[in-house]
N, C-alpha and C positions, 0 to 999 in steps of 0.2 A: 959163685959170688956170695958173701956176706951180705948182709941186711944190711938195710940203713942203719944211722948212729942210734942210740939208747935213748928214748923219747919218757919224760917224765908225763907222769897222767898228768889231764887235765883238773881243776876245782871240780868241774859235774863229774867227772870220770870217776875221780877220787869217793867223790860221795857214793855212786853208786859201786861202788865197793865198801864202802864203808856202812853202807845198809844193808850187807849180807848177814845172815845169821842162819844159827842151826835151821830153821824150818822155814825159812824165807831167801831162798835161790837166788837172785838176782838175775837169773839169764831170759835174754830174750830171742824168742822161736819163731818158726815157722811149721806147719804139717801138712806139705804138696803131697798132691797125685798125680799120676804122668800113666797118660792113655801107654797102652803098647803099641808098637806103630802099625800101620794098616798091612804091611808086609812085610815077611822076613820076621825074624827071632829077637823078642827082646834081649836087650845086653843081659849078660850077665854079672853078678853082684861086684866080681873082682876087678871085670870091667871095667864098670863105673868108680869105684875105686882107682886104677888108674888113670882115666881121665880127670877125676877130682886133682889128685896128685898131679898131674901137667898141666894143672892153673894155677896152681899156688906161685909161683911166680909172680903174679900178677897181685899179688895182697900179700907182702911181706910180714906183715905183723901176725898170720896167722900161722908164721912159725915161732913165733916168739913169745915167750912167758914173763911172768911179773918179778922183779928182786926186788926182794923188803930192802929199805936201807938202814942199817943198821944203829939200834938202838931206839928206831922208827923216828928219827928226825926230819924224813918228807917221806913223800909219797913212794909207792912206788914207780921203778923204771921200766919198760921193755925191752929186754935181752933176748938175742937169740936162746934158741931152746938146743942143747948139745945132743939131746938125747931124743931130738922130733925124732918120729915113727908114727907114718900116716894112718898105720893099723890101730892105733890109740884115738885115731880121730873119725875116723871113716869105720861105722861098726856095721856088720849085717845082722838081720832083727830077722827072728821066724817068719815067716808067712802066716797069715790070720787074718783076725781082725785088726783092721788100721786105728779105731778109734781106744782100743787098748792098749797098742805098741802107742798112742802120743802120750799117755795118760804117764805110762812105767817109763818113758825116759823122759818125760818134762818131772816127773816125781824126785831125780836122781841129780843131788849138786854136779858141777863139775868140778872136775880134779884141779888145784890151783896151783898143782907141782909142775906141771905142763901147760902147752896152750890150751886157752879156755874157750875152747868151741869143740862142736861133735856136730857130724852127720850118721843118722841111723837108717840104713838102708831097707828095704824091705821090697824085693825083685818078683814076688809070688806071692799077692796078695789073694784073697778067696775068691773076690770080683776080676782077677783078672790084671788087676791096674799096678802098677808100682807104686810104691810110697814113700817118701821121704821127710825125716824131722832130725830137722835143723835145730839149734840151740847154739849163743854165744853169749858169753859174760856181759851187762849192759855196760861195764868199766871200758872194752873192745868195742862196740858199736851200738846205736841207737837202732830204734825199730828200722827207721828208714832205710841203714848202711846194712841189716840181717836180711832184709830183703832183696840190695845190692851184692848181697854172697852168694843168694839165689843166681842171681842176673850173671855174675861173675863164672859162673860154674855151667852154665847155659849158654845155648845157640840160637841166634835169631834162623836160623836153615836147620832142617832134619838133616843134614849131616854134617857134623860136630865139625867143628877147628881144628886143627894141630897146632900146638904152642912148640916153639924149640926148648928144647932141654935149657936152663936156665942157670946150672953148673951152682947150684946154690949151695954152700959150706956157711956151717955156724961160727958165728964171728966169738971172737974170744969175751967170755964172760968178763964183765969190771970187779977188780978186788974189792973186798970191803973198804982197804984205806978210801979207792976209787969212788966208790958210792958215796960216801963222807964227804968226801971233796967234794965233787960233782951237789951234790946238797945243799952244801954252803957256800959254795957257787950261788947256788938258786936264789938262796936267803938272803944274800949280799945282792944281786941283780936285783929282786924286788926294793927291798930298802932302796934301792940308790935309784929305782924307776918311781919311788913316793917322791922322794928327796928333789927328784930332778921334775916334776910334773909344776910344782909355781914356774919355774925359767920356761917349763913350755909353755904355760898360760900369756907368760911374759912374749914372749919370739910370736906366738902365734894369739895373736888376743881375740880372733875367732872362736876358740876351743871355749874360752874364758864364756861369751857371750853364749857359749851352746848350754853351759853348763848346769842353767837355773831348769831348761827343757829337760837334760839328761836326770835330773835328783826327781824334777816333776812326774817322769815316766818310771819313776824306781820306785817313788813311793806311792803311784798308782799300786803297781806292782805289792808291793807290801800290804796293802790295806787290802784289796781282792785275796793274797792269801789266807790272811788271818782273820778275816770281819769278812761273814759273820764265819763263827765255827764249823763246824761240820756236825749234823746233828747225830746223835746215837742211834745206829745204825742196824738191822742181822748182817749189812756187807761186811760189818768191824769186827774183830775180835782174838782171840789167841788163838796161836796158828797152829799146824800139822803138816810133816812132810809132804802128803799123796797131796797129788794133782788132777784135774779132771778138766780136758777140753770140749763145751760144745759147741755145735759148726753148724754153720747156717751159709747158704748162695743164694743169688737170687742177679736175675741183669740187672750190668748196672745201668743199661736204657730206663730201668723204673728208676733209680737216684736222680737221672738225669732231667727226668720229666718232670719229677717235684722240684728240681735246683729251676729250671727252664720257667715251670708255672708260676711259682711262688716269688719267682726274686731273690734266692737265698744262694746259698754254697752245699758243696758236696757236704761237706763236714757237717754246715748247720742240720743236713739232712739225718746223719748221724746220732747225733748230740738230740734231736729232737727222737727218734726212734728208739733211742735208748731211753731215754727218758720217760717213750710210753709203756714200754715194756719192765722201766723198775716203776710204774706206778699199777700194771697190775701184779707185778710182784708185793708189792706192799697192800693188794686188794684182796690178795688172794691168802696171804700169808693175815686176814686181818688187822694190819699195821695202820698207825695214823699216817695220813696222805700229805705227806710235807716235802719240801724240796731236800732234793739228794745232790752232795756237794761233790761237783767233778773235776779231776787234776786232768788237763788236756794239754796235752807233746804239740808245741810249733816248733816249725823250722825255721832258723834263722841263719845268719852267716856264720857258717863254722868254722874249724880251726883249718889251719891252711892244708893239713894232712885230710888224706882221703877217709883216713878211719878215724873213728872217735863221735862225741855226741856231740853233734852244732844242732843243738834244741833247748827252747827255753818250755813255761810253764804257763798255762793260764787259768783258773780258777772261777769255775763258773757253779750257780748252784743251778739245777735241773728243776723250773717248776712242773714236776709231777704232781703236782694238787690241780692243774689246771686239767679239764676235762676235754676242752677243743684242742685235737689235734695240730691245726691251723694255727690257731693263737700259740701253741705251745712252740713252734716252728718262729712264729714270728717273734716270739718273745725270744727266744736264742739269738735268732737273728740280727736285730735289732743290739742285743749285748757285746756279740763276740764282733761288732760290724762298730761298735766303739769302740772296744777296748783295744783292735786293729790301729784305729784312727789315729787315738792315743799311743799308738805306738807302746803298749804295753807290753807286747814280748821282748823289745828292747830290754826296756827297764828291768823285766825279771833278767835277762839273761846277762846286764851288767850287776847286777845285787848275785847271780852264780860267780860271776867273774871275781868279783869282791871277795867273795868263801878266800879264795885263792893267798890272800893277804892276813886271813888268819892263822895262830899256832893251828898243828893238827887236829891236836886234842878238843879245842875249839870246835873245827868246822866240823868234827864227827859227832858234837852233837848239836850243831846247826842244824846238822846235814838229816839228822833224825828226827828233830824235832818240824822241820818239814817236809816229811815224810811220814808224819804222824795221821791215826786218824782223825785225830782230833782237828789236824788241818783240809783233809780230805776223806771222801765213802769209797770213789774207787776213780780209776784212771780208763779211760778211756780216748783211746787214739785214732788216727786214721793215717795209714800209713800207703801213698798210693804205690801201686804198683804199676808193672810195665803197660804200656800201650798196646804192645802188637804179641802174636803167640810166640811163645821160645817152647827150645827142645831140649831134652836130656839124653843126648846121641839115639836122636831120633823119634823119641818119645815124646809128647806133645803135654805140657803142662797143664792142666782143666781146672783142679782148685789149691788154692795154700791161704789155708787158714791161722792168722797172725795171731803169736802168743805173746801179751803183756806182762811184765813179769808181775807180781803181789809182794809188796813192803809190805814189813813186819806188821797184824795185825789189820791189813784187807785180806781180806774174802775172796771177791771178784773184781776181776778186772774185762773190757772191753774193747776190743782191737778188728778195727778194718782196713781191707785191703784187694787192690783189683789186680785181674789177672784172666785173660781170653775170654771180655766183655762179662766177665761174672763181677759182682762185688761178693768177697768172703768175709764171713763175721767167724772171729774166734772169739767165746766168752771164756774164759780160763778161770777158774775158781778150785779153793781147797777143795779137798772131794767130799768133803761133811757138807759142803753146799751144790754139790753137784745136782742135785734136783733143782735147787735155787737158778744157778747158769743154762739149766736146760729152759726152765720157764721164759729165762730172758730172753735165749736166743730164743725160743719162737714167738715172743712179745716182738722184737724188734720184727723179724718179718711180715707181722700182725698190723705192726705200725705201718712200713711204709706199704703193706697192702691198701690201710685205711687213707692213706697221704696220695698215694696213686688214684684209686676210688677218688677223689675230692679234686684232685688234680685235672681228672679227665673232664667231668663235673663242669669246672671252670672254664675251662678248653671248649666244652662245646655250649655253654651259655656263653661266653664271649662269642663265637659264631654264631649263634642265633639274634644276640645283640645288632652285630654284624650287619647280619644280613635282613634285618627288618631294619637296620637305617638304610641301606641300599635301597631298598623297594618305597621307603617312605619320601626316598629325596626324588 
């Protein structure tokens, strides 16, 4: 069977393609380990390769590649790919060390002549454990939907699924005239969805009255991007192909106890951990102790397709000049618990929407200039992951460490993600800051060590509280 019809990117799609560059990848990863199973013989590489291969049914688009339209007058389309070969996607990587094989294929763009995803196998690691790193173009899916590839490829039972054969033939490429067309199609659709938006104000005079809310949440939006700047940074700078991932676990029972004690969220936990961790990177590196400006992935309602980026942006700075743990925690809190309120990921993610209504040439360099660092130091996300254990025909999943990608001109980037009660930190950074990403990740552990410590603290002065009003009444 053929693929769905030829899906034009989306405005965020578009841009995160349009922020590719020689030394700046735009894909974003994963780098699991999967126990061997307690008996019998781990699969073999070819194996897993063929059960990869009898899922893809299931996610059309990852047989499918990108057609410039010609002359570049929109975006591009998703086309089948005439010439898939799973062998190009599914590669087997030596046995070794794992924290090497993530370093040399997150260093390495992917091919844009084919579908833009890779899995790199690794069935004979030194320890024992299999290994796997994922990698997809951010234009294909956002952190949360490369963790869904994961999920997709995976068994909630140690013994795998069998899919039926799914009889899939590559649908006939569109000519150039086709593309053209289809283009200005596009072009003409929008115009005539501006054209036609007062008769809907008119018909529906709801929309009209929502309207002064929807500008109020945009240009919330707008002013948390750009005000204040982002200050001059070591995370900023000119870039270099090689990549360097370091990894951190730790249960996520400890996030849970500071979200539980405190009154905060998973994330705030996050966003506070990192933040103690780039202030003693800045303590250490003798740097002034000032707040570091962070770009943070919400989820919001995305496009009706199962793939692609339904996420907007939030803009918070990190006071890392603060010394109390506690207050640094409350101080997140308390921001990202308005900026919620206000419904400010709306607003960014109708100002992405907007991009959509400009020439191209336009929104490519909208589209960089917030993504500059001048507007942000680095990105950091939280990407949850599954609830219960999954298997990789039979092999039990224990860590995957989430990779953010780095626009032109960051450094480091930070990304978490839970998976069989662990929470995983991937710091991803150019490797000329790989010492830098190594301090972080053990800074963030260091935090919620000292957040846990304070946590417990409170827990059991509230029970002594407790229990001397008990005896006094």
């Amino acid at each position: 069977m053929p693929s769905p019809a030829h899906t034009r990117l989306s405005p965020l799609d578009a841009a995160f393609l349009a922020l590719e560059s020689e030394h700046a990848p735009m894909h974003v990863g994963w780098a699991a380990l999967f126990a061997t199973p307690p008996e019998g013989q781990a699969p073999s590489f070819e194996a897993i390769r063929d059960h990869i291969e009898s899922r893809l049914g299931r996610a059309p688009r990852y047989r499918q590649k990108l057609a410039e339209i010609p002359l570049g007058l929109d975006d591009p389309v998703w086309v089948d790919d005439p010439c898939f070969d799973i062998a190009l996607h599914v590669r087997r990587a030596r046995g070794g060390d794992f924290g090497r094989l993530v370093d040399e294929v997150m260093s390495t763009p992917l091919d844009h002549d084919r579908a833009l995803w890779e899995l790199w196998i690794a069935d004979r690691l030194d320890d024992g454990q299999i290994g796997v790193v994922g990698k997809a173009h951010h234009c294909l899916v956002d952190g949360l939907a490369a963790v869904e590839l994961m999920a997709l490829l995976l068994d909630v039972d140690r013994q795998p699924r069998t899919d039926p054969p799914d009889g899939w033939s590559p649908a006939r490429k569109p000519s150039a005239l086709e593309l053209l067309s289809g283009a200005m199609s596009h072009h003409l659709d929008q115009a005539l969805g501006l054209a036609r938006a007062p008769i809907g104000w008119v018909r529906e005079p709801k929309r009209l009255l929502e309207f002064p809310d929807r500008a109020r949440r945009a240009a919330l939006a707008t002013a948390h991007t750009v005000l204040p700047p982002a200050a001059p940074s070591r995370l900023n700078g000119p870039m270099a192909a090689a990549r360097h991932l370091a990894c951190r676990a730790r249960p996520l029972e400890d996030l849970k106890l500071i979200k539980q004690r405190f009154g905060t969220t998973i994330n705030d936990v996050l966003l506070s951990a990192s933040a103690g961790a780039l202030r003693g990177l800045l303590e250490d590196r003798d740097e002034p102790l000032r707040g570091v400006k962070a770009m943070v992935p919400v989820s919001i309602e995305g496009p009706d397709e199962r793939w692609g980026n339904g996420i907007a942006f939030l803009f918070l700075v990190l006071p890392c000049e603060e010394t109390d743990p506690v207050w640094r925690l409350r101080e997140i809190h308390v921001a990202m618990r308005q900026r919620k309120r206000d419904r400010e990921p709306e607003g960014s993610g109708a100002l992405l929407d907007a991009l959509g209504y400009l020439p191209r040439t336009l929104r490519r360099v909208v589209s960089r200039a917030l993504a500059s660092p001048q507007v942000s130091n680095l990105t950091i996300s939280n990407i949850p992951g599954p609830p219960i254990p999954l298997y990789l025909m039979g092999c039990e999943v224990k860590r995957a460490y989430p990779i953010v990608p780095l626009s032109d001109g960051h450094g480091i980037s930070i990304g978490m993600t839970t998976v069989s009660g662990q929470a995983c930190f991937g710091v991803y950074a150019q490797a000329e800051l790989a010492d830098d990403a190594e301090l972080i990740a053990r800074g963030i552990d260091e935090a919620i060590d000292e957040l846990v410590e304070l946590a417990c603290a409170r827990s059991i002065g509230a029970d002594m509280v407790a229990t001397e009003t008990t005896h006094s009444s």
